[in-house]
Backbone bond lengths (Angstrom), bond angles and torsions (degrees), N, CA, C in turn:
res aa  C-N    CA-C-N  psi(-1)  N-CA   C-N-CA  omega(-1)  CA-C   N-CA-C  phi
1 X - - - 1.461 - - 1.523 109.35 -
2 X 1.569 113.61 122.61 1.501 94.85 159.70 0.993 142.60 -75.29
3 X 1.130 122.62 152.06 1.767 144.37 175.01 1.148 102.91 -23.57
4 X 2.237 125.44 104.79 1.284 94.14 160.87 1.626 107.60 84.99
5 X 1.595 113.89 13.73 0.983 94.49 174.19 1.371 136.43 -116.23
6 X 1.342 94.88 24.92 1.560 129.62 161.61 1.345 108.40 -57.93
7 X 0.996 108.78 -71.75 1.604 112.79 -174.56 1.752 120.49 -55.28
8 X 1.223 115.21 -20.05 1.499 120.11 167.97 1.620 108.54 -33.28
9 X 1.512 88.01 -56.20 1.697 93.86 -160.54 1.694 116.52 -109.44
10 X 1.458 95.91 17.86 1.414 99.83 156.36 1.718 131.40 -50.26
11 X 1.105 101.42 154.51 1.843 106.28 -169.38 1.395 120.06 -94.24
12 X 1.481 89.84 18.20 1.280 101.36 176.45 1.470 119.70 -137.94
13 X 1.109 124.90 172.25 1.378 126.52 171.37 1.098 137.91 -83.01
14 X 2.019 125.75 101.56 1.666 107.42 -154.19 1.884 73.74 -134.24
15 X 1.631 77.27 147.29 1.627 96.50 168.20 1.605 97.52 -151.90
16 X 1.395 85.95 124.29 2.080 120.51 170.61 1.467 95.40 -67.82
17 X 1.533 121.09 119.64 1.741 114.30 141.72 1.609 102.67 -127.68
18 X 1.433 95.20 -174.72 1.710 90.97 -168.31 1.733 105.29 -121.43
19 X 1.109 94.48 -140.93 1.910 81.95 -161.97 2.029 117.24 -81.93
20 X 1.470 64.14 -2.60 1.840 64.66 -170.94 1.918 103.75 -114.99
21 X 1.778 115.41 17.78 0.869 107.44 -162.81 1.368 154.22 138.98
22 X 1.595 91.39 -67.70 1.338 126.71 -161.06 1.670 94.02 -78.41
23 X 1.736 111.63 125.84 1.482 107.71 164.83 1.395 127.29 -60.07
24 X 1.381 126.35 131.55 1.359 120.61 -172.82 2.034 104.76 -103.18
25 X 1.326 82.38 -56.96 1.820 80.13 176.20 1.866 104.21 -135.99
26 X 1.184 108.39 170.82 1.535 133.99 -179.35 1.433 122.54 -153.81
27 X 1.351 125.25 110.43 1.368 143.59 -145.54 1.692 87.59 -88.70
28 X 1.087 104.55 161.40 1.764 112.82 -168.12 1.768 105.86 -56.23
29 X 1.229 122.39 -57.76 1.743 141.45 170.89 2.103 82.09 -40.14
30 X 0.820 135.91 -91.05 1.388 132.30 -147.01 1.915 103.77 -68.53
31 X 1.009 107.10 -12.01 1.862 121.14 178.27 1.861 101.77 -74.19
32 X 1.763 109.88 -40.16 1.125 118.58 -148.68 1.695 94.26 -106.79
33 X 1.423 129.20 -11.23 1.292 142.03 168.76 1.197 118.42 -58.82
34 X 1.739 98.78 -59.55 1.294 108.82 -166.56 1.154 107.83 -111.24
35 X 1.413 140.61 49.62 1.271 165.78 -160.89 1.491 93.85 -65.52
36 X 1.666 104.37 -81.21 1.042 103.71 -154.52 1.658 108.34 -74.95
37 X 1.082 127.22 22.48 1.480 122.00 161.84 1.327 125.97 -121.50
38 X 1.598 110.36 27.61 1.062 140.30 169.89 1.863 123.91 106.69
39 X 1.258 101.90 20.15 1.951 109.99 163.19 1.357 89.81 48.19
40 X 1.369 101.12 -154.29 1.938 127.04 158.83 1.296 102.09 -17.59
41 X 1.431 135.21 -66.38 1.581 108.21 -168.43 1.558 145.87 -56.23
42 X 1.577 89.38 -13.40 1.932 116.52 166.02 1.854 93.32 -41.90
43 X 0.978 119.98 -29.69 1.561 110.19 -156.89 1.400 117.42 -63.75
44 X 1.133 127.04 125.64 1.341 108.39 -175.07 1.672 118.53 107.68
45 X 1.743 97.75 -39.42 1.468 96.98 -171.07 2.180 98.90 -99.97
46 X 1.210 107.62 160.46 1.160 128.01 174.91 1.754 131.38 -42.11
47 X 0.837 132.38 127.99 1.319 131.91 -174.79 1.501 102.30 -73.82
48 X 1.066 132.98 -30.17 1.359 116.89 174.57 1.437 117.31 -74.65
49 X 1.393 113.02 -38.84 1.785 96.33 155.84 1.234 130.76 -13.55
50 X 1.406 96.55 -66.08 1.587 108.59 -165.55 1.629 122.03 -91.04
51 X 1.527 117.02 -0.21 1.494 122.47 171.44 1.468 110.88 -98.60
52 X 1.492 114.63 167.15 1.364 113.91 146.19 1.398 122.68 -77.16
53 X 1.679 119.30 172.26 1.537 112.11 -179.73 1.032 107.22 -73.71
54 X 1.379 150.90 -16.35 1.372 132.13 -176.57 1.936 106.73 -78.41
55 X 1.414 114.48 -32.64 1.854 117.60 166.46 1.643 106.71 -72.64
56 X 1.764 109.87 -27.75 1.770 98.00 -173.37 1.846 104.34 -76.26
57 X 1.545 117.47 -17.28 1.122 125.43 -172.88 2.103 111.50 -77.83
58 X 1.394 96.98 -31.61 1.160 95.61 177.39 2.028 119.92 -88.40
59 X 1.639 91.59 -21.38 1.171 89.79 165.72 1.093 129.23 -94.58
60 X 1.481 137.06 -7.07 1.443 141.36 149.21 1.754 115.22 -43.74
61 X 1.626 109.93 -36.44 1.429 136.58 -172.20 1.685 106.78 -53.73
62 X 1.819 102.91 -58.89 1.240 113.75 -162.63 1.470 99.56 -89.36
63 X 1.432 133.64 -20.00 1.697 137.71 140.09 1.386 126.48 -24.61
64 X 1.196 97.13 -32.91 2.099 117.19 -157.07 1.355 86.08 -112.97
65 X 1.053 138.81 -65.63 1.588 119.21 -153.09 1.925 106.93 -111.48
66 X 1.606 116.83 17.15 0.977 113.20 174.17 1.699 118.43 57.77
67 X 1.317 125.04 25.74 0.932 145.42 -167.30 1.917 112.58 -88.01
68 X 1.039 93.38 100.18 1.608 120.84 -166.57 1.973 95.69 -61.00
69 X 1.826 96.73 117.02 1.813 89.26 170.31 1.602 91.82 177.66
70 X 1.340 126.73 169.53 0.916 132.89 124.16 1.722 152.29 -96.27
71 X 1.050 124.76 -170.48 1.406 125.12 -175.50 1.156 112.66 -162.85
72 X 2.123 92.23 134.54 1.130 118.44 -145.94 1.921 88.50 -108.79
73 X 0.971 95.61 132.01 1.848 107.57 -169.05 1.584 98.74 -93.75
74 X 1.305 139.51 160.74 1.190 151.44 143.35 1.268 148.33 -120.62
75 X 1.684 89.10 -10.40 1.647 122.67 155.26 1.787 102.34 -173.32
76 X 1.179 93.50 132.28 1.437 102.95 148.91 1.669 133.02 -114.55
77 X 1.417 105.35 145.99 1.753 105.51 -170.59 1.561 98.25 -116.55
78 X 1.082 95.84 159.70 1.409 113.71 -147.63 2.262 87.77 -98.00
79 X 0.956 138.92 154.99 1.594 155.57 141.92 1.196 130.10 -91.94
80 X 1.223 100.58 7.40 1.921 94.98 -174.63 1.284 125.39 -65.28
């Protein structure tokens, strides 16, 4: 079984980034969300791209103090 491969086909939308940001992975539900602001190609690129400053402010927050949570989106806009 692969690594984690529960979460592929979760019913929800999960995306891995790492400490500085940068998306690492996106489970099929979060590929098919954010489709139109590029699915799979988010990978790699930055989470602040893709938020406003008031979501890049909270996620810099949980970066800095290691602060265990998630976040619940209601739109995201695209920076390209």
């Amino acid at each position: 079984m692969e690594k984690n491969a529960w979460v592929k086909e979760m019913p929800v939308a999960v995306t891995v980034a790492d400490c500085d940001g940068t998306i690492l992975e996106m489970n099929d539900k979060a590929m098919k969300t954010f489709e139109k602001y590029g699915g799979k190609s988010l990978i790699g690129k930055n989470l602040c791209q893709c938020h406003q400053d008031r979501s890049n402010d909270k996620i810099k927050q949980i970066i800095e103090t290691g602060e265990k949570t998630s976040i619940r989106l209601r739109r995201t806009v695209s920076r390209n």
